[in-house]
N, C-alpha and C positions, 0 to 999 in steps of 0.2 A: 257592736251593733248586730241585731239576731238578722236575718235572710230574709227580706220580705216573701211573703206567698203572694207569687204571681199567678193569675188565671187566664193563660195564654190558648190553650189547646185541650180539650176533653182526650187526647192522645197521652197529657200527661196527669190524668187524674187517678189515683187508685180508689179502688172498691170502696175502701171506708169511706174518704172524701166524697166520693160521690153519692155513697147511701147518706152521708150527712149533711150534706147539702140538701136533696131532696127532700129529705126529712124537717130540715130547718125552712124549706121554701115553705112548706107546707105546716108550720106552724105563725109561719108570719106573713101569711095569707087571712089569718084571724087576727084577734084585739093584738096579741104582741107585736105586730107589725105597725099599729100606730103608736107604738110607744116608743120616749127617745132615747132608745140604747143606744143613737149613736152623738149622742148631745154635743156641743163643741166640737167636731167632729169638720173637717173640711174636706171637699172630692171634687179634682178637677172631669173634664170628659173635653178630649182634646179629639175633634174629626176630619180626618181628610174628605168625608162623602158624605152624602143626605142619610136625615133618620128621622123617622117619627116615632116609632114604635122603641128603637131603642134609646132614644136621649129622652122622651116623655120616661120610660120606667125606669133610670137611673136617674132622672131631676126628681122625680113623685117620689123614688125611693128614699133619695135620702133626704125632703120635706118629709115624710111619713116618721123617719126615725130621728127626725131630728138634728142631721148633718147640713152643713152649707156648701149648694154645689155651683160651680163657677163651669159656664160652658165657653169654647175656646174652637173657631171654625178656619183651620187653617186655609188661608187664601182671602177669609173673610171678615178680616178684622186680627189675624194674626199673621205670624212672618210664616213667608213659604218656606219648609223644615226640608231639608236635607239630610239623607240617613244612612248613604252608602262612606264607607271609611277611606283613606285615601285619596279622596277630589279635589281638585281644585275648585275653590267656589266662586268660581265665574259666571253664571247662569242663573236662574232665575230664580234661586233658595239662598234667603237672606240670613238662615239658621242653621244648623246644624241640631238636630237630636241630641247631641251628646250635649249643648248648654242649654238647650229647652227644657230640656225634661231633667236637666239634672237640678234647676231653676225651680220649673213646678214642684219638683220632690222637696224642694224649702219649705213651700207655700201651704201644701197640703198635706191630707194623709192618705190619700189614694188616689190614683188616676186608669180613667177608661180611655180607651182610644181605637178607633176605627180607622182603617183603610184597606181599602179594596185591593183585588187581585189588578193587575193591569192587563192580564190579559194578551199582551206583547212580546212576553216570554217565559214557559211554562216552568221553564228549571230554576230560574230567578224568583217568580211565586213561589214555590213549592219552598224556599227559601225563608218566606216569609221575616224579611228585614226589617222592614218599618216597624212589627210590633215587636221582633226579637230587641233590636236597635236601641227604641225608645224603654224598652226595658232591662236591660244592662246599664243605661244612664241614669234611672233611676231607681231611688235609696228608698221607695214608699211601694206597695204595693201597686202592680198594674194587671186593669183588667181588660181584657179582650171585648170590646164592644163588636167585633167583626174582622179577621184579616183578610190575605189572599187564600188561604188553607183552612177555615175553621173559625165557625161563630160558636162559641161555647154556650152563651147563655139562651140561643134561639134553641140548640138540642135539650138544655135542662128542661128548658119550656116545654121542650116536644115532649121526652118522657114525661113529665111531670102529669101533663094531660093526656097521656097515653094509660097512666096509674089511673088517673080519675075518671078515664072514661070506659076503659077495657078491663085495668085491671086484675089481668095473669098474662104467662107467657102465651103470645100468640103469632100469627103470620104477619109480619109486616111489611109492605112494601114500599120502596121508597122508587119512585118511578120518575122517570126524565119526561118532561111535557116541551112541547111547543113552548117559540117565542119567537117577537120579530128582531130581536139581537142576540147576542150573545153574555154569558151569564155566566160570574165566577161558582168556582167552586165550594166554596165554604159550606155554604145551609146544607146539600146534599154529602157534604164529611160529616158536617158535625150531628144530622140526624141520622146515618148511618153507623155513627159511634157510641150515639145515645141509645139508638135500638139495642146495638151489642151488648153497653154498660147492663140492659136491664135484661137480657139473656131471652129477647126474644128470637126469631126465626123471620130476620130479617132478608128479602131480596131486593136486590138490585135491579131494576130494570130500564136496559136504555138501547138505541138504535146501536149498530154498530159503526162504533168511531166514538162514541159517548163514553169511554173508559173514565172513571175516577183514577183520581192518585194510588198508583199503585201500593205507593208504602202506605196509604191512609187503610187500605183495603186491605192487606195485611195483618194492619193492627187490629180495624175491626173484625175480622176473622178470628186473632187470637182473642182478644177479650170474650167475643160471642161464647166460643166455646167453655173459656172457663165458666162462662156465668151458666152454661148450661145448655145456651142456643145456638142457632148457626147463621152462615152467610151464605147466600148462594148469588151467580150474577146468572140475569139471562135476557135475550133478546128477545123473549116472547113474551109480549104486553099482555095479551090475553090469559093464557097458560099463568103469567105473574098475579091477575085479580081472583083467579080460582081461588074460593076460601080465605079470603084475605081479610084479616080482622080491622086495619087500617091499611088505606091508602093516603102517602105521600107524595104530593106532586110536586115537583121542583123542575123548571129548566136547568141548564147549562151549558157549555160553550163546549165543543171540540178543540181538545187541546193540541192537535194536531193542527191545528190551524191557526193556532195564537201570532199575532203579527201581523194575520191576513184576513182583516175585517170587513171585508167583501164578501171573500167566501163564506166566512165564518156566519154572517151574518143569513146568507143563507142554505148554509146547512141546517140552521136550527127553524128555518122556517121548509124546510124539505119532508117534514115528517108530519102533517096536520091530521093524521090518524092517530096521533100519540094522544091526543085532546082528551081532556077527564070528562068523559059523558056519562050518561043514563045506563045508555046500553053496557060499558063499562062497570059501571059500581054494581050492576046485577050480577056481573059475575064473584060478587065477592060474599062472603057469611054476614049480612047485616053491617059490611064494613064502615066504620068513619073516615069521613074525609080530609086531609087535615095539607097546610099549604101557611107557610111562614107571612107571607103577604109582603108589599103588596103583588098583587095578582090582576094577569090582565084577561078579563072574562070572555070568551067565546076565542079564545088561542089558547091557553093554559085549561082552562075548565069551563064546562060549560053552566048557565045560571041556574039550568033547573038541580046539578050538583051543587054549585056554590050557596042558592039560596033554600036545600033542602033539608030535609030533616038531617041526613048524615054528615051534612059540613058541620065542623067544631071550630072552623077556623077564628074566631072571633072568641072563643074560651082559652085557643090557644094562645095570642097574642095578648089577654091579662094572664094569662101565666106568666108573662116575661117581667111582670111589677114583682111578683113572689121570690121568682130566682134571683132577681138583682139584689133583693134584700137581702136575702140567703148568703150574697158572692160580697155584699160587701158589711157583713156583717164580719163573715170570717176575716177575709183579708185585716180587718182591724181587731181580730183576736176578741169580739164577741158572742155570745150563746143565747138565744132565746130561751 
């Protein structure tokens, strides 16, 4: 039996994969995309957390191409999963991942699966178990709808509309905003890695205490550079909009405080100067403005950003129909 292609992390994608993917998103964004290249075809999407944006374009996706998809909401009508090795299963998980998913992989031929960072302990995310977990147990491709470390297909999406909208290497910034809690890490990796894949001149900008994963931040450095570009961090918000051909606004949580949800909770409301305003995006070259969603208006951004010419936020998130076609075309070894 060959190795399924798992799509876990943009950390392990190479160059070709990635230009191929893009490339394929972006043709089944046209008529090949309603046509059923993936006929007979079955795809589970199994989630520990809420989604609209992603369980709508992995169910449309594969309606579109033809596959039957089966959604599965753990706690919600499924058994609470279990995914640490070793436990006694005394406590409140009726399953274990390793019969769940090695079950689903009977059933279907691909599975998505979401779960979130907890938040409660920063070295135990960075770990990211539940999707490593649930993919070792299973024999069918699995794709990353979200973990604690990295949303793979929110970054396709990002570059993808970053192509469509910009269009060469340019400055871009991926900036920490307000919120009134605290907020995993992933969308800020996985568009920090997407910038790099596509060899722009990406910066970082966050208060200080707002550090990303270090090895995440590594890696996008080394990619950036081979593709041509770089990574810079800095704690000057304004100094980061100077010339800025996109602005990325994302919250996140101080990892330094994981466990302690009090604080946590308001350190990320400690900085309401971070807010993506007017005055802001003038500092930048005609910048667009772009934000995974959802997004909460007048903390994170403000409406005359959100609702003005420079937000693409809304182009951005039908991107995520394209990529998912893209991610599960391959995984089942087909080409547009």
């Amino acid at each position: 039996m060959s190795t399924p292609w798992h799509f876990l992390s943009l950390r392990d994608v190479d160059t070709t994969t990635w230009q191929d993917l893009l490339a394929q998103s972006e043709i089944l964004s046209g008529p090949r995309g309603r046509e059923p290249l993936l006929a007979g075809r079955r795809c589970g999407m199994v989630f520990f957390n809420p989604s609209l944006r992603t369980r709508t374009a992995f169910e449309v996706a594969c309606g579109d191409l033809g596959a039957f998809a089966v959604n599965l909401q753990v706690g919600g009508g499924l058994w609470s999963l279990e995914h640490r090795d070793g436990v006694v299963m005394d406590g409140p998980h009726a399953e274990h991942v390793k019969e769940g998913f090695a079950v689903l992989a009977r059933m279907v031929d691909a599975l998505g699966l979401r779960s979130f960072a907890s938040l409660a302990d920063a070295k135990e995310d960075a770990r990211d178990l539940v999707l490593r977990s649930a993919a070792a147990a299973s024999s069918v491709p699995v794709l990353s709808l979200e973990s604690a470390m990295d949303h793979p297909h929110q970054g396709l999406a990002d570059a993808l509309t970053v192509r469509r909208k910009v269009g060469e290497r340019a400055k871009v910034v991926v900036t920490w905003a307000p919120h009134i809690k605290p907020l995993p890490l992933a969308v800020p990796h996985a568009a920090t890695l997407a910038f790099a894949q596509e060899g722009h001149d990406v910066v970082i900008a966050h208060p200080h205490g707002f550090d990303l994963d270090a090895g995440v931040v590594a890696d996008a450095t080394a990619i950036a550079e081979a593709a041509g570009g770089s990574l810079s961090v800095t704690h000057e918000r304004d100094a980061a909009f100077e010339g800025a051909r996109v602005i990325y606004a994302k919250s996140w949580g101080a990892r330094g405080y994981y466990g302690d949800a009090q604080r946590a909770a308001a350190d990320v409301m400690a900085h309401p100067e971070w807010i993506v305003d007017g005055p802001a995006m003038d500092r930048t070259d005609g910048g667009i403005f772009m934000h995974c969603l959802p997004v909460r208006r007048g903390v994170v951004v403000a409406d005359e950003v959100l609702d003005g010419p420079s937000s693409v936020v809304i182009d951005q998130a039908a991107a995520r129909l394209d990529v998912q076609k893209a991610t599960l075309c391959r995984a089942m070894g087909v080409t547009a």
